[in-house]
C-alpha positions in Angstrom: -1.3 30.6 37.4 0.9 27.3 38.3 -2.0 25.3 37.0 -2.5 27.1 33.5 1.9 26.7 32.9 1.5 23.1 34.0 -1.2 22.7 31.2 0.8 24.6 28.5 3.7 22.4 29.3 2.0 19.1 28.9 0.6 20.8 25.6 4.6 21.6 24.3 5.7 17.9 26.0 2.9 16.7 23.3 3.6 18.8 20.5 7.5 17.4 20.9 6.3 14.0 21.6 4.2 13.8 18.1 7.6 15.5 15.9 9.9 13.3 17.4 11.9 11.0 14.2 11.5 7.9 14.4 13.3 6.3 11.2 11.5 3.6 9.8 14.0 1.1 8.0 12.8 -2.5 5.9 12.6 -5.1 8.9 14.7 -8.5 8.0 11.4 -10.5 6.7 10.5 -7.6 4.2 14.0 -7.9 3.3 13.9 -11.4 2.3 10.8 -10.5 0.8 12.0 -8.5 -1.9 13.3 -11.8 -3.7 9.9 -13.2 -4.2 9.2 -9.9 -6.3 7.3 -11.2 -9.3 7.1 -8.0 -11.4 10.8 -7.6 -12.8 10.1 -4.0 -12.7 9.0 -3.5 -9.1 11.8 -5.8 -8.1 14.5 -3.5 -10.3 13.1 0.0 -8.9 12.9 -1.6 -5.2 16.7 -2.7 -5.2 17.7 0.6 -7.1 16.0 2.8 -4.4 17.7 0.5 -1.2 21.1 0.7 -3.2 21.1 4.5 -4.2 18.7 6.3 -1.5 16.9 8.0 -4.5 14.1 9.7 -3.0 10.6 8.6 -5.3 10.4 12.0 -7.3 14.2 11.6 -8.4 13.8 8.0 -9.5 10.1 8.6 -11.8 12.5 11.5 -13.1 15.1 9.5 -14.7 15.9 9.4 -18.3 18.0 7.3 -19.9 20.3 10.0 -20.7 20.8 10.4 -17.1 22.0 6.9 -15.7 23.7 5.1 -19.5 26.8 7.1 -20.7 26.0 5.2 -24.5 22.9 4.0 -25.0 24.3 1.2 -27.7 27.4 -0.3 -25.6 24.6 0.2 -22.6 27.8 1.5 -20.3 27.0 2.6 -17.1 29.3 5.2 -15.1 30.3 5.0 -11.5 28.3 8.4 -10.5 25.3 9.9 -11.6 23.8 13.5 -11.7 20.0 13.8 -9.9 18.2 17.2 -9.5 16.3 16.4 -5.9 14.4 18.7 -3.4 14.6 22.1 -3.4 16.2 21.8 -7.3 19.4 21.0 -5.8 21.4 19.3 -7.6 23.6 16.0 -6.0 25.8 13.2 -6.8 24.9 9.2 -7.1 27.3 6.6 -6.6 26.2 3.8 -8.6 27.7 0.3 -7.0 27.6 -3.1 -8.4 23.7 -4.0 -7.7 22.2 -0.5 -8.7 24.1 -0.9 -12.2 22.4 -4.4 -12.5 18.5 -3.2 -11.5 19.4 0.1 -14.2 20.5 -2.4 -17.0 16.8 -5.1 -15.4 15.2 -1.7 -16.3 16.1 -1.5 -19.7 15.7 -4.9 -20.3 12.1 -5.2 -19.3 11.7 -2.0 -21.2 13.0 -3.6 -24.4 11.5 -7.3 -23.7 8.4 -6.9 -22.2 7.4 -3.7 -23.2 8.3 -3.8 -26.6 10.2 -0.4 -26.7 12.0 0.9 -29.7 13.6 4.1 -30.5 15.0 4.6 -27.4 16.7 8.2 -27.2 18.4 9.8 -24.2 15.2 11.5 -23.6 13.4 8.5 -22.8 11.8 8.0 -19.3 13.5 4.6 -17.7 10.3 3.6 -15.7 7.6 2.6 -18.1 4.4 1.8 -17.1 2.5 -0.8 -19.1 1.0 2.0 -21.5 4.6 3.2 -22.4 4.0 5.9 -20.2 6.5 7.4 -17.9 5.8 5.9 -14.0 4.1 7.9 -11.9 4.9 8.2 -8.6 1.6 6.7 -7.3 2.3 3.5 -9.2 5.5 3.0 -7.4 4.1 3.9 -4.1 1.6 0.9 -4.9 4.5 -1.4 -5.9 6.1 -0.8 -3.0 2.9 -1.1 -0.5 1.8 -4.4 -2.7 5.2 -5.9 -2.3 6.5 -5.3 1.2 3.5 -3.5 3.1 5.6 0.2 3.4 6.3 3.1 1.4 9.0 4.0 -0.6 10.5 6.5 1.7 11.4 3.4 3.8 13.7 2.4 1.5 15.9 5.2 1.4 15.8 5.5 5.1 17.0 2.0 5.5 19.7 2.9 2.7 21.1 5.3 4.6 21.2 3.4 7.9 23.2 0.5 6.6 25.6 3.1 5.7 25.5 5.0 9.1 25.9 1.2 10.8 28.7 0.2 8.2 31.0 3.0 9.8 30.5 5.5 6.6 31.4 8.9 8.0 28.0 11.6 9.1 29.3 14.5 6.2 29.4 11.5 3.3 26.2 10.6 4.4 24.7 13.8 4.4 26.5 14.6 0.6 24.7 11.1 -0.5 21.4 11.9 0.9 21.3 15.2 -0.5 20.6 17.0 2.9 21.5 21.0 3.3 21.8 21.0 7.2 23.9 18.3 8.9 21.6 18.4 11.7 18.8 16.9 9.1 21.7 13.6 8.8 21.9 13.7 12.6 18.1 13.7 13.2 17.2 10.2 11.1 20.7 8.5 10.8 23.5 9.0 13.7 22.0 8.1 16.9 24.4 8.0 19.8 24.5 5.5 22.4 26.3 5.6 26.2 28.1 2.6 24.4 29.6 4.7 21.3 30.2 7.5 24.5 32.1 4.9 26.2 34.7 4.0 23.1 35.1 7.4 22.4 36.3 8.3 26.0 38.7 5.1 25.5 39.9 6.0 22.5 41.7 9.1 24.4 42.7 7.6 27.5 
């Protein structure tokens, strides 16, 4: 009997071993690499994705009706509207660089494409055939261009937050996550360091 529980624990010790999260973030040289991103397109939906944490559905989604408040003054707001996982809607902060890879979009949409007649319906990612992206194509981008997946770039989005200090329940709201222990999992790992500063932050 002690030798069959010994076996079943190795098998659960396994199982736990292989769903254990291990967040997989852009390392400094793809970082840099993202500069030396020839298409102007791939470059624009890269950036967006590492400055909004968009997953890949929500970005090939987009219309223009969803990111420009007038789409003749080209004004941006400071927050948009996404429907994500689960068709739960959540809330985007758009800062400075996000607003400039939405308004790179248009612009290569416009210039290199061609487009005209541009209506609030419009897809924002175009593919060469002035067809809306598809999700595949991005996932190629991304590969091409920095040898990952775009997943990787909302993880890392989400753990320069967690390392710039932003509170565990914003980062959850931003990520679009029902349970905080999801945020927990990937982003807020504890150290006996952070332990330590709490203790002295009492004493």
């Amino acid at each position: 009997m002690k030798i069959k529980s010994v076996k079943k624990a190795k098998r659960y010790n396994k199982r736990k071993t292989k769903k254990a999260n291990v967040v997989e973030v852009l390392s400094p040289k793809q970082t840099m690499a993202i500069e030396g991103v020839e298409n102007p397109r791939d470059k624009a939906i890269i950036l967006l994705m590492l400055n909004t944490g968009l997953r890949l559905t929500e970005v090939v989604d987009l219309n223009y009706g969803d990111v420009f408040d007038d789409l003749k003054t080209l004004s941006l707001p400071s927050q948009i509207k996404v429907v994500g996982k689960g068709n739960k809607e959540r809330v985007i902060a758009l800062n400075n660089m996000a607003k400039t890879q939405l308004l790179s979009l248009h612009h290569f949409n416009r210039n290199t494409l061609g487009i005209r007649g541009i209506t609030k319906t419009s897809p924002l990612l175009l593919s060469n055939r002035y067809k809306r992206l598809t999700p595949r194509a991005i996932q190629y981008a991304v590969r091409a261009s920095l040898s990952t997946h775009p997943h990787v770039l909302r993880h890392t989005c989400f753990t320069n937050m967690m390392k710039s200090g932003v509170e565990g329940v914003v980062i959850q709201k931003a990520a679009g996550h029902s349970e905080f222990s999801t945020t927990a999992k990937y982003y807020l790992s504890v150290t006996g360091e952070d332990i330590q500063t709490a203790y002295s932050m009492i004493g």
